[in-house]
C-alpha positions as a Markdown table, in Angstrom:
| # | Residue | x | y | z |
|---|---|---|---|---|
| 1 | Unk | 0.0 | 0.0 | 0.0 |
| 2 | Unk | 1.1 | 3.3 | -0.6 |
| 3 | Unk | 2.0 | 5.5 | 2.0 |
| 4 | Unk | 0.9 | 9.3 | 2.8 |
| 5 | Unk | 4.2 | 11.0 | 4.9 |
| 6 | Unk | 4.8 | 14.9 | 5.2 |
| 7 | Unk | 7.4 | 16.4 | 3.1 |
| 8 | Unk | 9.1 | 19.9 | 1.7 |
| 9 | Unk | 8.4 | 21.0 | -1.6 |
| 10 | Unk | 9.7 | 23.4 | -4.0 |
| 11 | Unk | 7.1 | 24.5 | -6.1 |
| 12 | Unk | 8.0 | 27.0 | -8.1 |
| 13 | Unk | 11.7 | 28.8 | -9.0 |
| 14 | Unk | 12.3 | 31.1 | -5.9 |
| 15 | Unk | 8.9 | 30.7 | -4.3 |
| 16 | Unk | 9.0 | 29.7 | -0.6 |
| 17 | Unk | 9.2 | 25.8 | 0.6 |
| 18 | Unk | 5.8 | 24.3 | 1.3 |
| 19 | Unk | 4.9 | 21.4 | 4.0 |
| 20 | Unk | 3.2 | 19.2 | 2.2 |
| 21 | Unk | 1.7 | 15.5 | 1.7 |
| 22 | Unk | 3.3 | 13.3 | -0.4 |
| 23 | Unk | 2.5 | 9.9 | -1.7 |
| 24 | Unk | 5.5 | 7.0 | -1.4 |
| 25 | Unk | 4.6 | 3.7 | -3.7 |
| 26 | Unk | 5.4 | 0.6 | -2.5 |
| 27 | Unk | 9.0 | -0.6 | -3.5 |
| 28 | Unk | 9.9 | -2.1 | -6.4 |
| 29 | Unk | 12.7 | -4.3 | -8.0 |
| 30 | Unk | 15.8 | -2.9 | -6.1 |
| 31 | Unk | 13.8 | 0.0 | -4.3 |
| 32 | Unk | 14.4 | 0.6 | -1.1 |
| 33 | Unk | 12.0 | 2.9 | 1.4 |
| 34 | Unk | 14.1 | 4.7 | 4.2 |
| 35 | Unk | 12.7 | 6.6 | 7.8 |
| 36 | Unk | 14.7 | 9.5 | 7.7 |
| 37 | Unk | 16.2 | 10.4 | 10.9 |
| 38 | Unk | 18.0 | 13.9 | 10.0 |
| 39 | Unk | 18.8 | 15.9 | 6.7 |
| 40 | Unk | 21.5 | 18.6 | 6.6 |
| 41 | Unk | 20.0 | 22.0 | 4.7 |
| 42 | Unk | 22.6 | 21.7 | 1.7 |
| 43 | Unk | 23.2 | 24.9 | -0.8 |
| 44 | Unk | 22.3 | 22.5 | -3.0 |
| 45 | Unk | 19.1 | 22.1 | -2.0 |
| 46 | Unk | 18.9 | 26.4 | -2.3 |
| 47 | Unk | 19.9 | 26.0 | -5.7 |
| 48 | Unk | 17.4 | 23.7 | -7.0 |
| 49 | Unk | 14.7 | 25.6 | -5.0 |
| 50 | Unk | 16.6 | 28.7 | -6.6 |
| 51 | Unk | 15.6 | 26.8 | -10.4 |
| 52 | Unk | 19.9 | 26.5 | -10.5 |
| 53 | Unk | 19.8 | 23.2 | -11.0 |
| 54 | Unk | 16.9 | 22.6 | -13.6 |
| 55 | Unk | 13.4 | 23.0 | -14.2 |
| 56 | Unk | 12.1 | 20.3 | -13.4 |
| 57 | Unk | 9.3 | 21.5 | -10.2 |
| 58 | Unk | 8.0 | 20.5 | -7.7 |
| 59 | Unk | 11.3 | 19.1 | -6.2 |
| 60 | Unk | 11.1 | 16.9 | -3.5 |
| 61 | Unk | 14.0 | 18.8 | -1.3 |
| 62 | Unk | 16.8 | 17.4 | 0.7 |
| 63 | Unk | 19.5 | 15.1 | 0.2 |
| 64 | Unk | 21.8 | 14.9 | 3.0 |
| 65 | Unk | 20.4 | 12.4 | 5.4 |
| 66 | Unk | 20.5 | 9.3 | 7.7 |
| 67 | Unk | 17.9 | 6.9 | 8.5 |
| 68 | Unk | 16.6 | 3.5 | 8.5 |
| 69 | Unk | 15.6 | 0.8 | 5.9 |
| 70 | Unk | 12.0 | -0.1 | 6.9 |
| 71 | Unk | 10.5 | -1.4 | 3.5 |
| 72 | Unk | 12.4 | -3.1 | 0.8 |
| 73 | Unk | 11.6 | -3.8 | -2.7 |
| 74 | Unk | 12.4 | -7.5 | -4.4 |
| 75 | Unk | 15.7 | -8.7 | -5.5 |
| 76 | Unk | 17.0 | -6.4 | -2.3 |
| 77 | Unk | 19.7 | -7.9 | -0.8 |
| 78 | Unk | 22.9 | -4.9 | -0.9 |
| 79 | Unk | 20.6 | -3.7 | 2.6 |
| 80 | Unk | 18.0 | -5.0 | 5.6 |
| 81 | Unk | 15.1 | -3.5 | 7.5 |
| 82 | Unk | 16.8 | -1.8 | 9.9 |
| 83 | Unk | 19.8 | -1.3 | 8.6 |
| 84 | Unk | 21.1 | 2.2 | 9.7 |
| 85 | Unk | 22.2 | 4.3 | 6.5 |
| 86 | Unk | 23.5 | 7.2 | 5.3 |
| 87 | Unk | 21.7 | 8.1 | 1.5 |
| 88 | Unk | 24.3 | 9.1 | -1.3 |
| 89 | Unk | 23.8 | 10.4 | -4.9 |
| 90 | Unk | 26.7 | 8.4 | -6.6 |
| 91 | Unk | 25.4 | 4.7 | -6.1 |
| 92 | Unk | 28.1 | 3.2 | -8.9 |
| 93 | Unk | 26.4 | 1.2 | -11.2 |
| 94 | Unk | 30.0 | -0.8 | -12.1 |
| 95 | Unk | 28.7 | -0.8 | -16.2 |
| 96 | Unk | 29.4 | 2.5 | -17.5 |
| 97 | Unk | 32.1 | 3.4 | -19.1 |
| 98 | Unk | 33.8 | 5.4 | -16.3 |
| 99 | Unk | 33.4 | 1.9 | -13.9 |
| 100 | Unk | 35.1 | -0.3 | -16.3 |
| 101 | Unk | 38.5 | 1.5 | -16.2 |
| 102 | Unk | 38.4 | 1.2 | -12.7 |
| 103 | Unk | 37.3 | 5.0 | -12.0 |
| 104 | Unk | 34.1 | 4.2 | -10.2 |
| 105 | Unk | 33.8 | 7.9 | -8.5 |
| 106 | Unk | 33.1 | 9.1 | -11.5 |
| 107 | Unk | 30.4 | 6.9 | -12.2 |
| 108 | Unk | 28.1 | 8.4 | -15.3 |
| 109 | Unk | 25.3 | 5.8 | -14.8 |
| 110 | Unk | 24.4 | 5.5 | -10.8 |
| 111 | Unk | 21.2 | 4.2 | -9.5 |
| 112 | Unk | 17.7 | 6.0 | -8.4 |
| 113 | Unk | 14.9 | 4.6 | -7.7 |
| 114 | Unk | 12.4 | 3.4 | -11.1 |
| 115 | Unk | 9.7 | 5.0 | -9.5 |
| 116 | Unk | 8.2 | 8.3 | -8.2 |
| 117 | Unk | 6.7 | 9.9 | -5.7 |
| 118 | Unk | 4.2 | 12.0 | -5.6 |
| 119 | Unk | 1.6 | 14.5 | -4.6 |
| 120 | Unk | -2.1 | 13.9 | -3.3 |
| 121 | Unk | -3.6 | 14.8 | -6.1 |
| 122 | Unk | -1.0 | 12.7 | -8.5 |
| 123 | Unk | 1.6 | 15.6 | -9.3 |
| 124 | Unk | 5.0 | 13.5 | -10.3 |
| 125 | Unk | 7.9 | 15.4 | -7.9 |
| 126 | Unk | 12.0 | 15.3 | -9.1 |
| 127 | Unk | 14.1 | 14.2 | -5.4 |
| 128 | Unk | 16.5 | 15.9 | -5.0 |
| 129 | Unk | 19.7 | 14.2 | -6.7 |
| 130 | Unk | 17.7 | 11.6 | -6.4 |
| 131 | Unk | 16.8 | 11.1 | -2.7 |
| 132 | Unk | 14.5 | 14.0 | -1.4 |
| 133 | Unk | 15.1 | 13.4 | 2.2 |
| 134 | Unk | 13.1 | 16.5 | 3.9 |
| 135 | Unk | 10.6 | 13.9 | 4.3 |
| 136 | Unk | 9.3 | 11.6 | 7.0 |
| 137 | Unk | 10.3 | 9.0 | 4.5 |
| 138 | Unk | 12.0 | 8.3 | 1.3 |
| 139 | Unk | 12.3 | 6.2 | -1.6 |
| 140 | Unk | 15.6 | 5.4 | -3.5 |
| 141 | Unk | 17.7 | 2.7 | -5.0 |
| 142 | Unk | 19.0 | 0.1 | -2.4 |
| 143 | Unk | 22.4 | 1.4 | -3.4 |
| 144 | Unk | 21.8 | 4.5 | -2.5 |
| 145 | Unk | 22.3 | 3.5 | 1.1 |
| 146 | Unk | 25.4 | 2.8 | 2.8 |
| 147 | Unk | 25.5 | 0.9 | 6.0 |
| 148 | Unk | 27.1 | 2.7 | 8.9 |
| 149 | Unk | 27.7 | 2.0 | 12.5 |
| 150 | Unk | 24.5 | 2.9 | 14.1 |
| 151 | Unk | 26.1 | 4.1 | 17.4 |
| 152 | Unk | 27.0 | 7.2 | 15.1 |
| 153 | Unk | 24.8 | 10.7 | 15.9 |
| 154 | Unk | 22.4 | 11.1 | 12.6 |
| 155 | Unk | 22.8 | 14.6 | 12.6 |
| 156 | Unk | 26.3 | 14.4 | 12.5 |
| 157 | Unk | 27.5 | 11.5 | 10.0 |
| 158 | Unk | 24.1 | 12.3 | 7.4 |
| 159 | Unk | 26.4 | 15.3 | 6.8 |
| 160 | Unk | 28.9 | 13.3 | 5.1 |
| 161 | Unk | 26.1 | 12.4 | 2.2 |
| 162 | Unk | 27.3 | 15.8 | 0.5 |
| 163 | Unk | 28.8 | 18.8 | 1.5 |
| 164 | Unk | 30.9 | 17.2 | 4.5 |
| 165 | Unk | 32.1 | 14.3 | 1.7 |
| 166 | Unk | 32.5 | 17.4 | -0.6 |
| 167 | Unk | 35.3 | 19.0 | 1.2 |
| 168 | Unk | 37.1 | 16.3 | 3.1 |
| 169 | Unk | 37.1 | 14.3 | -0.8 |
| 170 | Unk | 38.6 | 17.3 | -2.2 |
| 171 | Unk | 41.2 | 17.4 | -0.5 |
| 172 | Unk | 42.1 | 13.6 | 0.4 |
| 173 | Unk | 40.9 | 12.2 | -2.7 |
| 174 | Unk | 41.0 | 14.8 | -5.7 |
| 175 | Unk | 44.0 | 17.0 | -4.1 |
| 176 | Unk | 45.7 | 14.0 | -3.1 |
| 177 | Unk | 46.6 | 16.0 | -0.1 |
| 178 | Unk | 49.7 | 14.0 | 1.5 |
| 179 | Unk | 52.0 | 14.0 | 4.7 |
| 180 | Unk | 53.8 | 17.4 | 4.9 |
| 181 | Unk | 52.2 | 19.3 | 2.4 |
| 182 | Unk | 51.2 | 23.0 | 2.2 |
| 183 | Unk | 47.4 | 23.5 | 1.6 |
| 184 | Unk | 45.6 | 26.4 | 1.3 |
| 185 | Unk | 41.7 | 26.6 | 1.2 |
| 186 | Unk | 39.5 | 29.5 | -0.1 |
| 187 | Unk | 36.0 | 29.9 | 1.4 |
| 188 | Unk | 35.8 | 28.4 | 4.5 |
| 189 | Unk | 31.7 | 27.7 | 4.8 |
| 190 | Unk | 31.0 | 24.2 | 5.3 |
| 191 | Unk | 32.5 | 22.3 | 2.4 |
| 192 | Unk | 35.4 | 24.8 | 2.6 |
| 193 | Unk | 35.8 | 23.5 | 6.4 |
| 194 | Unk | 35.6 | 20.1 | 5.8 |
| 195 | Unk | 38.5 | 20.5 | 3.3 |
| 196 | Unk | 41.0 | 21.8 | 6.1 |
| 197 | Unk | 39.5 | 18.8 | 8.3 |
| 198 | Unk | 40.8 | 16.0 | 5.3 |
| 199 | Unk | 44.0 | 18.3 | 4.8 |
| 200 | Unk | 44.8 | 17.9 | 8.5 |
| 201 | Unk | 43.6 | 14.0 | 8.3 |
| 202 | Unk | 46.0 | 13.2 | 5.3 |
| 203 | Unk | 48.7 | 14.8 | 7.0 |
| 204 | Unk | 49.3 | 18.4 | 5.5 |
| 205 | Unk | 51.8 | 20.6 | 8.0 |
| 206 | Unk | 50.4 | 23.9 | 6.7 |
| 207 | Unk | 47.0 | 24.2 | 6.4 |
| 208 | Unk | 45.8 | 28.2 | 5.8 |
| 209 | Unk | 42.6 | 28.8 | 5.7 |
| 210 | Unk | 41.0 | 32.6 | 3.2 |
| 211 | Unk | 38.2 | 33.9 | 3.8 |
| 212 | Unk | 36.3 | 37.7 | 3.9 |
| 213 | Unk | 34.9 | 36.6 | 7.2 |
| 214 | Unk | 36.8 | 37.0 | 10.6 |
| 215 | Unk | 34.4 | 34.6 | 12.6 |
| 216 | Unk | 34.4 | 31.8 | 9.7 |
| 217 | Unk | 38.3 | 32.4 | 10.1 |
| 218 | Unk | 38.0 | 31.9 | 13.5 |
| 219 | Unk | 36.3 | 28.2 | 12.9 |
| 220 | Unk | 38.4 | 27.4 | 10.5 |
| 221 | Unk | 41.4 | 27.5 | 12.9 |
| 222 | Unk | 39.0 | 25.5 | 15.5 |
| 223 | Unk | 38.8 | 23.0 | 13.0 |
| 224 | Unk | 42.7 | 22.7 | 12.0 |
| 225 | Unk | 43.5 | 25.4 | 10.1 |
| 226 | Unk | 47.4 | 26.3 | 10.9 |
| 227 | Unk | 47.3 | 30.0 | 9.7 |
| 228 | Unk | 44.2 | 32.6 | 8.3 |
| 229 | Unk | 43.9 | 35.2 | 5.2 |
| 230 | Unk | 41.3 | 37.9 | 6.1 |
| 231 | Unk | 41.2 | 38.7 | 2.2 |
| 232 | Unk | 38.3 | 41.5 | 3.1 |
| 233 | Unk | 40.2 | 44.0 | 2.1 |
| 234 | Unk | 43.3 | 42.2 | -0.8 |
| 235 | Unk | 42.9 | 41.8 | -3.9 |
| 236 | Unk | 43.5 | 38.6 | -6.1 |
| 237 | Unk | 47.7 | 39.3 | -5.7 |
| 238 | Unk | 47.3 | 40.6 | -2.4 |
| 239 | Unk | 45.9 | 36.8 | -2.0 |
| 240 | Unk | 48.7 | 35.3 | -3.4 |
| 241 | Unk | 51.4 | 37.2 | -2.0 |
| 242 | Unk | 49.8 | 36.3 | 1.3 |
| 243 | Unk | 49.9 | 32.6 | 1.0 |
| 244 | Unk | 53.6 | 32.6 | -0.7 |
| 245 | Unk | 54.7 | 34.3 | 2.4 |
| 246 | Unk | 53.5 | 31.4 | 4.7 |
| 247 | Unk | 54.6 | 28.8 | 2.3 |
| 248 | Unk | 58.5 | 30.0 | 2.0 |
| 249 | Unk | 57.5 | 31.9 | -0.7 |
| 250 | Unk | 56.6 | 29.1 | -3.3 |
| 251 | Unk | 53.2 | 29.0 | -2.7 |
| 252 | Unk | 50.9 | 25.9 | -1.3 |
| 253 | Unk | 51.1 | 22.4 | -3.0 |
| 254 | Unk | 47.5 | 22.2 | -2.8 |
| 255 | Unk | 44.9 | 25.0 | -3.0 |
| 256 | Unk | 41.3 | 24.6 | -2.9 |
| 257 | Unk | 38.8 | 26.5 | -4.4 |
| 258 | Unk | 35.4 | 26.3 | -2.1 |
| 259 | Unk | 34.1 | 29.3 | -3.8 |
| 260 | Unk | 33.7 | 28.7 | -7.3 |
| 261 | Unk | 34.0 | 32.1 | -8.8 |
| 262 | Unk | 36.7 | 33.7 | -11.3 |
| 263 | Unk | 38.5 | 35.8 | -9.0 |
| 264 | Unk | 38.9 | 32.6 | -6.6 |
| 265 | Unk | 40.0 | 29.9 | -8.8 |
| 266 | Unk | 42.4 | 32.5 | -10.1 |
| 267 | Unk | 43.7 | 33.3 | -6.8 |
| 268 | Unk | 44.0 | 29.2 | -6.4 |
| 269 | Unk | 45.8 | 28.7 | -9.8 |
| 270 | Unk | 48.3 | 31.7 | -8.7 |
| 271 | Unk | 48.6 | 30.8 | -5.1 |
| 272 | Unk | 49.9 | 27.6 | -6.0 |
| 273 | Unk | 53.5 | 26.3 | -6.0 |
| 274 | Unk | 54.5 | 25.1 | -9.5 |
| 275 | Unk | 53.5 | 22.0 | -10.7 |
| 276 | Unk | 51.6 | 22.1 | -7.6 |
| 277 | Unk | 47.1 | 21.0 | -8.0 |
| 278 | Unk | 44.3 | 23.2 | -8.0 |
| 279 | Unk | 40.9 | 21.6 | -7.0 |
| 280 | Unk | 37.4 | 22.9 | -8.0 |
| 281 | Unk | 35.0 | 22.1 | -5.6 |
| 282 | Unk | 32.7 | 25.1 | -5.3 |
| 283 | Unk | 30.1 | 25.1 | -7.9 |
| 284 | Unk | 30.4 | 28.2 | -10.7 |
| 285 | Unk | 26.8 | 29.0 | -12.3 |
| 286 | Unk | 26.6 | 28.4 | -15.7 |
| 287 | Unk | 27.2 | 32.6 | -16.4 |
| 288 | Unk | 30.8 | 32.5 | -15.1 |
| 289 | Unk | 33.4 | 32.9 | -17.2 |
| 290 | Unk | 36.7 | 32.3 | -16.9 |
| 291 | Unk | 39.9 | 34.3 | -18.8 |
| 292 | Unk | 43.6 | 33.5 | -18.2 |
| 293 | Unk | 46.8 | 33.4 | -20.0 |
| 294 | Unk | 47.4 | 29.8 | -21.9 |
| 295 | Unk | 51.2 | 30.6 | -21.4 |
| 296 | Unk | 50.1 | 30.5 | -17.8 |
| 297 | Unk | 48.6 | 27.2 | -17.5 |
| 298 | Unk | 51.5 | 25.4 | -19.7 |
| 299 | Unk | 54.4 | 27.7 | -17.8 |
| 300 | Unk | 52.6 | 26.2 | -14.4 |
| 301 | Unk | 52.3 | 22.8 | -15.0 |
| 302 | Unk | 50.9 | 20.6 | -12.5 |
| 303 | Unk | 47.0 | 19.9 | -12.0 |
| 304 | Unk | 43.8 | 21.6 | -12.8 |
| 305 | Unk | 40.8 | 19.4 | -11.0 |
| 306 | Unk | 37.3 | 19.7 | -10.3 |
| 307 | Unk | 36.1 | 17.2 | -7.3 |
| 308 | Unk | 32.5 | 15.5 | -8.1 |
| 309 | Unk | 31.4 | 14.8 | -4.8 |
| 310 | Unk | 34.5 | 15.0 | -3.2 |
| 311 | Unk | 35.8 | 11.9 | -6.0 |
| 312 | Unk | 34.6 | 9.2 | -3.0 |
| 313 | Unk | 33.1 | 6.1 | -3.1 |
| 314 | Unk | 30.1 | 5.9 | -0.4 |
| 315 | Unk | 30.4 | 2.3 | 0.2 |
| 316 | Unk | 34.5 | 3.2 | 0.9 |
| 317 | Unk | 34.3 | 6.1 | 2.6 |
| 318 | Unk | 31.4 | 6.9 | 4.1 |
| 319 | Unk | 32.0 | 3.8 | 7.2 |
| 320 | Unk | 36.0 | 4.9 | 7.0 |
| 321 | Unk | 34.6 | 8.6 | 8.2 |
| 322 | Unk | 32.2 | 7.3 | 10.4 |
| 323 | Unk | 34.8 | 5.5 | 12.6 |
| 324 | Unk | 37.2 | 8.3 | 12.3 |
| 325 | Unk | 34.2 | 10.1 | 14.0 |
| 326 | Unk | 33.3 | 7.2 | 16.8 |
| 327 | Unk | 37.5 | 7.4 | 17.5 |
| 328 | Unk | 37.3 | 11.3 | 17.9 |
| 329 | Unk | 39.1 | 12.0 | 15.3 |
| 330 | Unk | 37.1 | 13.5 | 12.9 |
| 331 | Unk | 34.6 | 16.3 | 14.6 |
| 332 | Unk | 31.7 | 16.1 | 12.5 |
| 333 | Unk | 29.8 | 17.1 | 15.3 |
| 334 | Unk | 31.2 | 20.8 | 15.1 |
| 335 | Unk | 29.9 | 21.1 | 11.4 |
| 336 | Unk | 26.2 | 20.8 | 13.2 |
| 337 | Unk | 25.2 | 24.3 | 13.9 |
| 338 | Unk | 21.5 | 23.8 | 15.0 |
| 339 | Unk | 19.0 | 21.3 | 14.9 |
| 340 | Unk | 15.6 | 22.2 | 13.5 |
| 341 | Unk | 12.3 | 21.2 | 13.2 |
| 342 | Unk | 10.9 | 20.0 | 9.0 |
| 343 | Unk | 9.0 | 23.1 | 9.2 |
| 344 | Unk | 12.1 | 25.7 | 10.0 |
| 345 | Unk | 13.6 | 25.1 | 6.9 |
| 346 | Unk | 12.7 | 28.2 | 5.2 |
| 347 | Unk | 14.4 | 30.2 | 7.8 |
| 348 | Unk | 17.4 | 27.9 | 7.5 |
| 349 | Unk | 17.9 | 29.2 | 3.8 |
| 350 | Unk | 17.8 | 32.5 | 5.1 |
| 351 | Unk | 20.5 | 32.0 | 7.8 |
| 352 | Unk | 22.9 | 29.9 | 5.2 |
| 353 | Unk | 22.5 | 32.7 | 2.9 |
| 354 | Unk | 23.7 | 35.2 | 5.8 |
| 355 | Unk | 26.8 | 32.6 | 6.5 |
| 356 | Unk | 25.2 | 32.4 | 9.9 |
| 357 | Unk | 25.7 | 28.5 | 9.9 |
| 358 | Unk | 27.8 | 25.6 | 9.1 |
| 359 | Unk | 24.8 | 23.5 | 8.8 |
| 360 | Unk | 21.4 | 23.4 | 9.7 |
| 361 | Unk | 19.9 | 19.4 | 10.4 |
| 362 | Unk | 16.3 | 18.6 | 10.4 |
| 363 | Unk | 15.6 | 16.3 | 12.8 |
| 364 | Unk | 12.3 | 14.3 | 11.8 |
């Protein structure tokens, strides 16, 4: 039987959220349906509410969320009811193109669910990458969900189903951030955070952490940042010059753009050490144009990257992280700046929009 739950729409391109009915089928071949426990407020989710993503209303919102499997669909056997889960939006198919030359993080084919959900009155909705998790309940793929150890906080390790997986992957996965490098991270929101977080896990001795804000500098130091840029008041050499001076004037091996405008990546490419990597984790909009010197890029060398989902593999990573966090040694927990009810989540756009949190987690 189908099943009536309460859920956060998008409606319409920059109209407010509304609380809402939906309709969730019954599973089917390889569908799984998951309670959702907690779902971090994602940009993300702003931008497809914002019509940045595509056009495709009403969205189903949300996406970065824990739960439990409490229906599953036939042929199910990758999870069990009751299986604690964290969702992800890259469930590898292992078919595709990317998959057979052993490059699974950039899978091009991964899995959703066949079916959709729905309003009362039979409106189709589009989840959010697939999952919409500001629900009550869900339905995705079965590989959508990776087992974790359930003595792990939902509110904290549900973050690591994007933005927290964003940042840490970009820098321990796309940067290849190793023991005793120099690393340098511009923006220092959430994703921007959790890059200095996998910098300091993989290693890195200098970790220096730009930003236009003095109290997200101040977290960022919390968090492992070894040195801050307040670049409030430099411009894009000021930036550079900056960073050369705390990396023995070579620049960082690493930087990390968390950004994703012109002015930062440029400040990334020229804050870098030579042949050193540039990584692309903040997400331009499709206006943004980018001019520099070709001489540049081949005088340079080294690595020009974007990080899809911080490169990871869920059913790798996601456990790895969670144990880091059960150990204390991975403070997810920090990244949690209020817990909210399904219906606050309006205000929570407003408040991530004003860099007033980390993270807002709805709590269902």
């Amino acid at each position: 039987m189908p099943i009536t739950v309460t859920g956060v729409i998008a409606r319409s391109k920059g109209a407010p959220v509304e609380l809402v009915e939906i309709v969730i089928p019954d599973p089917g071949p390889g569908e799984v349906i998951v309670d959702i426990e907690t779902c971090g407020v994602c940009h993300t989710d702003f931008h497809y509410k914002e019509g940045g993503i595509n056009d495709d209303f009403p969205f189903l919102l949300g996406h970065e969320a824990a739960g439990r499997v409490s229906v599953i669909g036939e042929g199910v056997t990758h999870v069990a009811v009751g299986d604690f889960v964290v969702l992800n939006w890259r469930a590898v198919c292992g078919e595709c193109r990317a998959c057979k030359r052993a490059e699974p993080w950039y899978c091009f084919n991964t899995f959703n669910a066949t079916q959709k959900m729905t309003l009362t009155d039979g409106t189709e909705l589009s989840p959010a990458l697939g999952i919409g998790a500001f629900a009550e309940k869900t339905l995705v793929h079965a590989k959508q969900c990776t087992k974790v150890n359930p003595d792990a906080d939902p509110a904290a390790v549900g973050l690591l189903g994007c933005g927290i997986m964003a940042g840490i992957g970009a820098a321990m996965n796309t940067g290849n951030v190793g023991r005793g490098d120099s690393v340098a991270v511009i923006g220092c929101g959430g994703v921007g955070d959790a890059a200095i977080v996998g910098s300091r896990l993989a290693g890195a001795s200098v970790i220096i952490a730009i930003d236009r804000d003095p109290k997200k500098l101040a977290k960022a130091q919390q968090l492992g940042a070894t040195h801050s840029i307040d670049s409030s008041n430099l411009d894009e050499a000021g930036v550079v010059a900056a960073v050369q001076a705390l990396t023995g004037g070579f620049g960082a091996n690493v930087v990390i753009d968390a950004v994703g405008r012109p002015e930062t990546w440029r400040q990334a490419f020229y804050a870098r050490d030579l042949a050193g990597t540039v990584v692309l984790v903040g997400v331009p909009n499709p206006k943004m144009m980018l001019e520099i010197p070709l001489i540049d890029v081949f005088g340079r060398g080294g690595s020009l990257k974007s990080s899809w989902y911080g490169d990871c593999l869920p059913e790798r990573d996601f456990p790895m992280l969670t144990d880091l966090y059960l150990q204390g040694r991975l403070p997810l927990d920090e990244f949690v700046s209020e817990k909210i009810g399904i219906g606050e989540i309006e205000a929570a756009f407003e408040k991530m929009a004003l860099g007033d949190v980390l993270r807002s987690v709805v709590v269902l």
